[in-house]
C-alpha positions, 0 to 999 in steps of 0.5 A, a space after each residue: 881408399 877403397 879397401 877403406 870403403 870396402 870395409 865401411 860397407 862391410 861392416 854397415 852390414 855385419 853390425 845389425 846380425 852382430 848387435 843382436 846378440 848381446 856383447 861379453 862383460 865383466 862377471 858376465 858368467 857366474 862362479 859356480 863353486 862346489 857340488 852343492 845339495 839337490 832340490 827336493 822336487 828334482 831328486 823325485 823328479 829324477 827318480 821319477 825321470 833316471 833317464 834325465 839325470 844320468 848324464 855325465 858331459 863332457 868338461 867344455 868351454 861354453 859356446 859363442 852365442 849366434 844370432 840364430 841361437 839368440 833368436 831360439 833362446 827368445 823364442 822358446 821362452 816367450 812361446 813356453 811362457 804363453 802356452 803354459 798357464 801358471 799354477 802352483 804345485 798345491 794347486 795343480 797335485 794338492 802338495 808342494 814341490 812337484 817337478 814334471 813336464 807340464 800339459 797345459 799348466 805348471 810352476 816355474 821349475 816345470 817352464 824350466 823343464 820345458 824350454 830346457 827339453 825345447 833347446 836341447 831338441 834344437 841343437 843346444 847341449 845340457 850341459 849349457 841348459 841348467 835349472 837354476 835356483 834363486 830368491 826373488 827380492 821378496 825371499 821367495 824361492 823360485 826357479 829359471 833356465 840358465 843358458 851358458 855362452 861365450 857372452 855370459 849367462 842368460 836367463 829365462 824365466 816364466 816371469 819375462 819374456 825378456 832374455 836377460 843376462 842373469 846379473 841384469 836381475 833382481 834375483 840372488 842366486 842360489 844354486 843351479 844343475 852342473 854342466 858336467 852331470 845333469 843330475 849335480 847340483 853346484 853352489 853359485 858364489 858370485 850369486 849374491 854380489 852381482 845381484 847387489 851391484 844390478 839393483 844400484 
């Protein structure tokens, strides 16, 4: 009876650390397929940049997701999505498809950049923080973040400061960086499915 109780009061005050971070589910990883072609505007960023995309990772499980890196996913999103004021590649260079670390404004592949480069310095490795490209529902190319973990992968976007897990969106996805080389890209062969299923 007591063990009982021990465990009833345990377990009263695990669950609010553990219910913050949300739990693993089906299809909660996506199916990346074979070494796929490079964007251009990250092919000039990585000639730009060969220090970023020379890095070979080692082949590795992805990690369980704490409460405390669930909390600098959050954070790093919402403070780069504040900081950094949107405009367009045209706009800001006076043509399209420019990939850089933005000062004070950018697209949404430069926010990717950012909150990557931000995680990464807290102890986040690259081969869990992967620019990846999808389709919003309008057909528009666009890019996001992926965060792979344990519980699935997690996206964040310039557009939300929410954190979603990436089938709880609206976008197909399309292609993104390989966890095993940051200057690969892969294909994504579940993209289209999952997003098709979220929208019912």
């Amino acid at each position: 009876m007591k063990a009982q109780l021990i465990a009833v009061v345990l377990a009263s005050i695990l669950a609010p650390t553990t219910a913050a971070v949300p739990a693993a589910r089906a299809q909660a990883s996506m199916v990346t397929g074979a070494v796929t072609s490079q964007p251009i505007g990250h092919y000039e960023f990585c000639r730009q940049k060969p220090n970023e995309c020379n890095k070979r990772l080692a082949s590795s499980p992805a990690p369980k997701l704490t409460p405390r890196g669930w909390s600098l996913m959050k954070s790093v999103n919402a403070s780069v999505n504040n900081r950094i004021t949107a405009m367009t590649d045209k706009e800001i260079y006076g043509r399209e498809e420019v990939w850089a670390y933005p000062k004070d404004a950018g697209d949404c592949e430069d926010y990717a950049l950012v909150k990557r480069r931000e995680l990464a310095a807290k102890g986040f490795s690259l081969a869990d923080l992967l620019i990846t490209v999808v389709r919003k529902p309008d057909g528009e190319g666009h890019a996001v973040l992926t965060v792979r973990t344990e519980q699935g992968d997690f996206v964040l976007d310039n557009l939300h400061n929410e954190v979603k897990p990436w089938y709880e969106t609206s976008y197909t996805f399309l292609k993104r960086q390989a966890s095993f080389h940051t200057g690969r890209w892969v294909s994504i062969e579940n993209g289209r499915d999952v997003v098709v299923g979220a929208l019912r």
